[in-house]
PAMARVEX-216367 format. One record per residue (C-alpha): residue number from 1; x, y, z. Coordinates in steps of 0.2 Angstrom, whole numbers, plus 5000, padded with zeros to 4 digits. Each point is the difference from the previous one (the first is absolute). Example, Ala and Ser with C-alpha at 12.3 -4.5 7.8 and 13.67 -1.06 7.14 Angstrom:
REM residues 2
SITE   i east north   up
SITE   1 5062  4978 5039
SITE   2 5006  5017 4997
END
This chain:
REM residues 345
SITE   i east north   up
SITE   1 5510  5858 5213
SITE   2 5001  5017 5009
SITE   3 5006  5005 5019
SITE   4 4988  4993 5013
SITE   5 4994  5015 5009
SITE   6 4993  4998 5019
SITE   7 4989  5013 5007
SITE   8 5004  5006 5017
SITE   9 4992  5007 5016
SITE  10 5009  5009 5013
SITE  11 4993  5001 5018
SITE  12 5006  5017 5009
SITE  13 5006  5012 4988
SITE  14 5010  5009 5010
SITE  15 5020  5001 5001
SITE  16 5005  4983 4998
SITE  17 4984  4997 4988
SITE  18 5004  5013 4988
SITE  19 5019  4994 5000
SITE  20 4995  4981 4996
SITE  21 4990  5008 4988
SITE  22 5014  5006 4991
SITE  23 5009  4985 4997
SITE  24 4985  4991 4997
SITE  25 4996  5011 4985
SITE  26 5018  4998 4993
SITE  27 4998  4982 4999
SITE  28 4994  4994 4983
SITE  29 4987  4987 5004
SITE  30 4994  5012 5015
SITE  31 4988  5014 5002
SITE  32 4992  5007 5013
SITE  33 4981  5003 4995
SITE  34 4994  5007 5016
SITE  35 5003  5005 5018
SITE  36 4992  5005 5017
SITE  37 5002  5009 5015
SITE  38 4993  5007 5015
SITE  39 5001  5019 4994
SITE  40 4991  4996 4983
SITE  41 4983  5007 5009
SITE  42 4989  4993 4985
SITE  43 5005  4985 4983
SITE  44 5006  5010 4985
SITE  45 5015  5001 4987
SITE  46 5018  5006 5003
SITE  47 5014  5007 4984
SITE  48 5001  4987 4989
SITE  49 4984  4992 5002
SITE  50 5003  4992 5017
SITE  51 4985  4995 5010
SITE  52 5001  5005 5019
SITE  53 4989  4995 5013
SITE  54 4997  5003 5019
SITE  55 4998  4981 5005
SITE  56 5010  4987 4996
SITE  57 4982  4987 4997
SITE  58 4998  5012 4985
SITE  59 5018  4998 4994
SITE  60 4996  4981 4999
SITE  61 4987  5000 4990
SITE  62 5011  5008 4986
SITE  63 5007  4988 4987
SITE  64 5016  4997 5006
SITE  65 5013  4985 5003
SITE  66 5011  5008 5012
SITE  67 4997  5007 5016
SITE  68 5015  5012 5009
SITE  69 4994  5003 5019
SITE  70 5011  5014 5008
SITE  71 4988  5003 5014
SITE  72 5001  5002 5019
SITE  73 5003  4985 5012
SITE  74 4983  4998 5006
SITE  75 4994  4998 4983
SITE  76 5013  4991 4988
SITE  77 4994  4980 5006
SITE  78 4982  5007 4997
SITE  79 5002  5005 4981
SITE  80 5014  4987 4996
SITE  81 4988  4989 5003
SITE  82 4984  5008 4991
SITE  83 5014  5002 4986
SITE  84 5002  4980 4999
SITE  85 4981  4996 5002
SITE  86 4996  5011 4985
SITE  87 5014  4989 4988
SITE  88 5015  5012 5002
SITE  89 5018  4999 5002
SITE  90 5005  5011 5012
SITE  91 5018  5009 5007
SITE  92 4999  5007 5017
SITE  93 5008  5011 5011
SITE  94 5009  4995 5015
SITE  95 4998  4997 5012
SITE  96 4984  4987 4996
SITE  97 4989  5005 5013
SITE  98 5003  5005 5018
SITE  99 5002  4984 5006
SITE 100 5003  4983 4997
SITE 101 4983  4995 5001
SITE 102 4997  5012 4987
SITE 103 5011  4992 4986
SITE 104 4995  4984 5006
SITE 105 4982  5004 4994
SITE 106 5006  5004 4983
SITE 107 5010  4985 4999
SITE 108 4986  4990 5004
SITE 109 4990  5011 4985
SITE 110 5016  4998 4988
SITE 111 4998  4980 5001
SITE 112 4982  4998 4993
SITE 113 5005  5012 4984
SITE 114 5018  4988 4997
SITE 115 5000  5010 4983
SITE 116 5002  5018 5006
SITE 117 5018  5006 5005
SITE 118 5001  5010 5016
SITE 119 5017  5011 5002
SITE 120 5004  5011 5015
SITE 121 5010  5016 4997
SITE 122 5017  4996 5010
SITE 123 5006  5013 4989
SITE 124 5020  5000 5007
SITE 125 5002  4981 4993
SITE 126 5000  5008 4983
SITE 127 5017  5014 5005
SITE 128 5014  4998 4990
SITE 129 5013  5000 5015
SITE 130 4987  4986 5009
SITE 131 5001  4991 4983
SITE 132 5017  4998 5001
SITE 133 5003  4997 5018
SITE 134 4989  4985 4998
SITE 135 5010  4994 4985
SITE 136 5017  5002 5012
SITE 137 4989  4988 5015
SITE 138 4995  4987 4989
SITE 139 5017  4998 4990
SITE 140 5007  4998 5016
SITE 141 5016  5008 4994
SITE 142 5004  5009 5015
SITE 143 4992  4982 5012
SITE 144 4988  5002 5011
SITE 145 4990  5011 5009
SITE 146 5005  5005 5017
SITE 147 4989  5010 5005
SITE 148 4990  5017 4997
SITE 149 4996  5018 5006
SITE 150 4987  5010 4991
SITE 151 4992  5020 5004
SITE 152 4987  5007 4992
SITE 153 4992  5016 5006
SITE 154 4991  5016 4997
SITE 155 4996  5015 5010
SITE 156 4982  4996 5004
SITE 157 4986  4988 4997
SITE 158 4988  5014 4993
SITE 159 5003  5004 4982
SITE 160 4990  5012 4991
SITE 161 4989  4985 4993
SITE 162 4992  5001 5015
SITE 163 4998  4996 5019
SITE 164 4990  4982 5000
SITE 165 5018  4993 5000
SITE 166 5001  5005 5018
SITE 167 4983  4993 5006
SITE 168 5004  4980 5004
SITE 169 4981  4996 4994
SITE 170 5004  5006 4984
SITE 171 5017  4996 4997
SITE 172 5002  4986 5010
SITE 173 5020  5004 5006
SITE 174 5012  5014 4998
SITE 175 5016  5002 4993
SITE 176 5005  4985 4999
SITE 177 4985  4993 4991
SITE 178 5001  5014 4990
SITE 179 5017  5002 4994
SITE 180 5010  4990 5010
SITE 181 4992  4983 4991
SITE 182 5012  5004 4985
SITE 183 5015  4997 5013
SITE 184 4989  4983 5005
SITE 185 4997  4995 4982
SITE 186 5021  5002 4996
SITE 187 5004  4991 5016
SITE 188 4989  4984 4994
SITE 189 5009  5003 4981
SITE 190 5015  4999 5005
SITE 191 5001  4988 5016
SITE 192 4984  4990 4999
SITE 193 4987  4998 5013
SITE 194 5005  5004 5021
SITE 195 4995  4988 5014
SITE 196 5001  5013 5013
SITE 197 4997  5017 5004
SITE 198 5004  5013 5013
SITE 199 4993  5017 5000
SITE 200 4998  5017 5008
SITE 201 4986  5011 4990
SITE 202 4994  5018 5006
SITE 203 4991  5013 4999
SITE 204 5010  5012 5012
SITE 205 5002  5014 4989
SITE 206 4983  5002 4988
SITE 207 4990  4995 5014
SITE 208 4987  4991 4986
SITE 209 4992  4983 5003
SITE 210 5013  4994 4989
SITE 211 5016  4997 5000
SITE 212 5015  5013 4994
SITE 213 5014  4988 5006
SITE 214 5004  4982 4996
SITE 215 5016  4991 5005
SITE 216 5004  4982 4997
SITE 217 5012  4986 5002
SITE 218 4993  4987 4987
SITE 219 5008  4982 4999
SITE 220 5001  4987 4989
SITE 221 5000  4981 5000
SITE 222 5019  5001 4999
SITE 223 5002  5013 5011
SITE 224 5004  5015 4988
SITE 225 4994  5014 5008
SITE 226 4991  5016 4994
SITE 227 4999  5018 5009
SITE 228 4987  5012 4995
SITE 229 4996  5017 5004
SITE 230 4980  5008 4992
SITE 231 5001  5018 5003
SITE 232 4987  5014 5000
SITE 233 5014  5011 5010
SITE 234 5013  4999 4986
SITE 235 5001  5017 5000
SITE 236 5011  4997 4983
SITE 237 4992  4988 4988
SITE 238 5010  4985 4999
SITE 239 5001  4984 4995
SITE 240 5014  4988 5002
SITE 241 5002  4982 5000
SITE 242 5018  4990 5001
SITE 243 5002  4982 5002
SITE 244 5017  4992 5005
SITE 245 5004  4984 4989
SITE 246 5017  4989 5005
SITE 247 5008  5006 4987
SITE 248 4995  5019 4997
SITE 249 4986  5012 5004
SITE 250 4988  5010 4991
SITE 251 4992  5018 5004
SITE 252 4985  5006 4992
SITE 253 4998  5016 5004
SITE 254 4985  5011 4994
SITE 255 4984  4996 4989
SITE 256 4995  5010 4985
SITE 257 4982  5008 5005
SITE 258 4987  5012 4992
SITE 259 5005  5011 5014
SITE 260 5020  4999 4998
SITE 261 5003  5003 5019
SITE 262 5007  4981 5001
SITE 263 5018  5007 4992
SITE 264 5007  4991 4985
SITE 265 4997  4983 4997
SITE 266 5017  4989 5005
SITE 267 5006  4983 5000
SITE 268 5018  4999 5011
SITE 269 5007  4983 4995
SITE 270 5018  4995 5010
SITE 271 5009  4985 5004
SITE 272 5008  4995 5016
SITE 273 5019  4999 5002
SITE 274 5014  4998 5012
SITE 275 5003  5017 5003
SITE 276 4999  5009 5017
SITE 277 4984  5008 4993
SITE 278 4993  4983 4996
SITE 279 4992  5004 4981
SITE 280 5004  5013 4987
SITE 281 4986  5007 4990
SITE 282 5003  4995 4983
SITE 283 4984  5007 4990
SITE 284 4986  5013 5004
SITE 285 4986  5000 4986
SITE 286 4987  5015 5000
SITE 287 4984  5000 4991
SITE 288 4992  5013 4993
SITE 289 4984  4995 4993
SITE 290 4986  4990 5009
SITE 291 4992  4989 4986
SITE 292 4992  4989 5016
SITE 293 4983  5005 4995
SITE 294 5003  4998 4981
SITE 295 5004  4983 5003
SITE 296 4988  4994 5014
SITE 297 4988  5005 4989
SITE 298 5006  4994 4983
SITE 299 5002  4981 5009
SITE 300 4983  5001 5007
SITE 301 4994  5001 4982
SITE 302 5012  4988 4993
SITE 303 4992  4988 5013
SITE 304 4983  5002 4995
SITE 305 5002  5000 4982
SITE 306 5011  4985 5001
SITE 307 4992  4991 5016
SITE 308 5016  4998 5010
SITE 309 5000  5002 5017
SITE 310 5004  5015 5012
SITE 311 5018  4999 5002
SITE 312 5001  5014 5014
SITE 313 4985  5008 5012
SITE 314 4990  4986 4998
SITE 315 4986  4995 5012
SITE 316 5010  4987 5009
SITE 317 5014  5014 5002
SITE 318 4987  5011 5008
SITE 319 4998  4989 5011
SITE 320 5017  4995 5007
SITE 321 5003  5018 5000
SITE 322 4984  5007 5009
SITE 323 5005  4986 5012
SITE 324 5016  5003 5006
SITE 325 4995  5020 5000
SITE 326 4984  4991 5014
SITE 327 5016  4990 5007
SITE 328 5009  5016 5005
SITE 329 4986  5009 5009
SITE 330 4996  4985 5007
SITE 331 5018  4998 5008
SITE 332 4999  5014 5011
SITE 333 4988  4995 5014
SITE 334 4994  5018 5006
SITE 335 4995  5004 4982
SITE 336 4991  4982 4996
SITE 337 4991  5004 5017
SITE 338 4997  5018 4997
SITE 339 4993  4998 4985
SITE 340 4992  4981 5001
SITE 341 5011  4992 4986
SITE 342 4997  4982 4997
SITE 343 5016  4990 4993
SITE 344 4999  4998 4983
SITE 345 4998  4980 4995
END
């Protein structure tokens, strides 16, 4: 019996398309039959015989079995759903929507089709230092969590994809939503869900309708507490996340991107001692190779063909995610007023 191949569609073909189409196309049971975008002006056929279209309706009447949406905010609930009423599996982008209403629409779409999976691209799950870190939590070799402090910034919210990430109608948040819901996601990884949240967002700076600062003391059930800091005024790239165990303390320090500005990729691993310094560093690991989209997509395939279910970014994940972003603006009552935001249930 040969390789099952599944045909795939991908939703917005521009940067982060084209890259998920490269590692689509390396796996063996994968391959990416056809593609659209706004800047296609008309339907016609690419190198290699790929079909391109303007409209994603025309993309869904092409026989595939996979759908990858890499769209804009405003639209990603809209065609993750057409995606699931027209038979497909479908990966998506985060963040789901721009709100939690609009994931909760898609959930509601996922559960009358129980036999499609539905993954979500929290992309820095899939790291090799993140990997590791979450071997060292749940081994418990160096105890339990203390606490947490996590930054992760850039220099603007505006990227040279384009400006809609600055309008809130069609983004639906800014920076933190954006970017800073990879620091959200790792936070729930590592310590589980929080009960209660304080805030401070902003817009000081950028002066868009979103937010380019988000600072927050999240806590949990048993009172472990986690700082974060979502930056578009890191006038550096940086991202950083350590967390304080009873025994130790790990650093994770940069994040292997398409862009390289985030520094080397490390994972700072010490233990605590009784000297006046408190810990010495006993290992520093640094990766040179970001396999994360590799994998995510090989064990998205490996799903479907053998009807497991999503281990990581699935739609329930979304969710709790999308939520605790909502929490966080919600938190702050001169933005929740500002900007008429309801409490997420």
């Amino acid at each position: 019996m040969g390789k099952i191949r599944l045909n795939v569609g991908i939703a917005g073909y521009g940067v982060v398309g084209k890259r998920r189409r490269e590692f689509i196309d390396k796996n063996p049971n994968l391959r990416t039959v056809a593609v659209c975008d706004r800047n296609f002006r008309k339907a016609g056929t690419l190198s290699g015989g790929l079909r391109c279209f303007p409209d994603y309706r025309q993309l869904l009447r092409e026989p595939i079995d996979i759908l990858f949406v890499s769209l804009p905010n405003y639209l990603a609930s809209e065609v993750t759903i057409a995606g699931l009423k027209r038979g497909l599996h479908v990966f998506c982008e985060k963040p789901p929507g721009r709100d939690v209403r609009d994931i909760k629409k898609v959930i509601e779409a996922e559960k009358r089709r129980p036999g499609l999976l539905l993954k979500y691209g929290f992309n820095h799950r899939y790291h090799d230092s993140v990997r590791e870190a979450l071997r060292i939590v749940r081994s418990r070799e160096f105890g339990e969590v203390i606490n947490m402090r996590g930054v992760y910034g850039k220099s603007k919210i505006i990227p040279f994809a384009g400006g809609w990430r600055a309008e809130r109608k069609y983004a639906g948040g800014g920076i933190l939503l954006d970017q800073g819901i990879h620091m959200v996601d790792l936070m729930r990884l590592f310590c589980g869900e929080f009960v209660e949240v304080k805030s401070y967002i902003s817009n000081g700076f950028w002066k868009h309708d979103v937010e380019d600062n988000a600072y927050a003391l999240l806590k949990d059930a048993r009172g472990r507490v986690a700082i974060l800091h979502s930056s578009a005024t890191q006038w550096q790239h940086r991202f950083s996340l350590e967390i304080a165990f009873t025994k130790g303390y790990l650093e994770l320090q940069g994040i292997l991107s398409g862009s390289k500005s985030y520094g080397e990729e490390k994972l700072i691993i010490g233990r605590r001692n009784e000297s006046d310094t408190g810990a010495s560093r006993e290992k520093a690991i640094t990766y040179l190779e970001d396999n994360s989209w590799r994998d995510e997509i090989n064990e998205f395939a490996d799903c479907i063909l053998h009807k497991r279910p999503i281990k990581f970014g699935s739609s329930a994940d979304a969710l709790a995610t999308m939520k605790l972003v909502y929490r966080i603006y919600y938190a702050d009552p001169a933005w929740r007023g500002r900007f008429h935001i309801t409490k997420p249930d």
